[in-house]
C-alpha positions in Angstrom: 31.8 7.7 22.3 33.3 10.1 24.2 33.6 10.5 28.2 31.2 13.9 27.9 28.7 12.4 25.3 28.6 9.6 27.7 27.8 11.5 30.4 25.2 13.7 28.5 23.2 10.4 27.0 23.1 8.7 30.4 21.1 12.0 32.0 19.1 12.2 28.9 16.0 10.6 30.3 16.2 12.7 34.0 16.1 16.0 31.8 13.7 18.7 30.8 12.3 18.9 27.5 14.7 21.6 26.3 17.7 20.6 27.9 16.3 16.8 26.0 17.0 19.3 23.0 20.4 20.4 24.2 21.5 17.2 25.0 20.1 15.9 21.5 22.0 18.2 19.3 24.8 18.0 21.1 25.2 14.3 20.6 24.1 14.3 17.0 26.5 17.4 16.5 29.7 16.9 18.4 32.4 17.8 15.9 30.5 20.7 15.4 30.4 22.1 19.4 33.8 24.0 19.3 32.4 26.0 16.5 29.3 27.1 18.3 29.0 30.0 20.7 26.4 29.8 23.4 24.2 32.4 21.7 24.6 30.3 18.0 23.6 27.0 19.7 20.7 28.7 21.9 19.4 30.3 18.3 19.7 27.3 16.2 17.1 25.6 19.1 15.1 28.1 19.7 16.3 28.5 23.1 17.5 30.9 25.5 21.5 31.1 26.1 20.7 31.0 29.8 19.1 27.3 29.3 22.5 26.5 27.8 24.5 27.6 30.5 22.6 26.2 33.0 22.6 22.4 31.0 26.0 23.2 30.8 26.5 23.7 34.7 24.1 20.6 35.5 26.2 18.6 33.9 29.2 19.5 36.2 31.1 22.0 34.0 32.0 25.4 35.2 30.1 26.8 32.1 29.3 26.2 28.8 33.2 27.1 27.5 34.2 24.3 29.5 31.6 21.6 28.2 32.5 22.7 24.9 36.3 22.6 25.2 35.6 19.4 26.8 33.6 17.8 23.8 36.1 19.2 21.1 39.4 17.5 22.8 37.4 14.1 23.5 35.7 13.8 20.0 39.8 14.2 18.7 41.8 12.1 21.6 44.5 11.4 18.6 44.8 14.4 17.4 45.0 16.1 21.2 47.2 13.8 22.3 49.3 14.3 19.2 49.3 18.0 19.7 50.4 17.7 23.4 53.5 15.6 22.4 54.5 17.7 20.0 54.6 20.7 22.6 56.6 18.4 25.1 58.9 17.4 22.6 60.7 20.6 20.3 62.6 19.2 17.5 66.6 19.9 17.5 66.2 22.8 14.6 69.7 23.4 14.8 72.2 23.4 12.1 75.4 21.2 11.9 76.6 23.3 9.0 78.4 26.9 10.2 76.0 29.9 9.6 77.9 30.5 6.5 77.3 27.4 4.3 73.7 27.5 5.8 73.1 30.5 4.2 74.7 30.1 0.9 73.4 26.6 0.7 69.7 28.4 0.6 
């Protein structure tokens, strides 16, 4: 599990009842978070987006962007740290062949 789904399953107990719901679909939902606004995840419980904000904010993010973006890049730590790599590391694209035989060779 995940530093952030850590975090929000250790609080679980000390919270209210809705942010209990919060924390509940967002551990039973995870790969799902960076497809959910604020507004879709407050609908889908019933709640309002100002209660998913402020869980958000309790549980040290700046908003509910950041415990999202957080959630999405920790449930794929492979596939993050593949995508950082990549963008460190450009591949030599360049020909050996003059521009000439390039081109006729496509």
């Amino acid at each position: 599990m995940t530093a952030p789904l850590l975090r929000i399953r250790a609080e679980r107990e000390q919270m209210s009842a809705i942010e209990r719901r919060i924390a509940d679909f967002i551990l039973d939902n995870a790969q799902l978070m960076r497809d959910y606004s604020s507004q879709q995840l407050a609908a889908a419980l019933g709640i309002s987006q100002s209660s998913v904000v402020k869980f958000s904010q309790k549980l040290g993010y700046r908003g509910y962007p950041d415990l999202k973006y957080s959630i999405a890049e920790a449930a794929m730590p492979d596939e993050a740290a593949a995508a950082r790599a990549a963008a460190n590391v450009a591949p030599d694209v360049r020909s050996t062949k003059p521009r000439s035989a390039a081109v006729a060779h496509i």
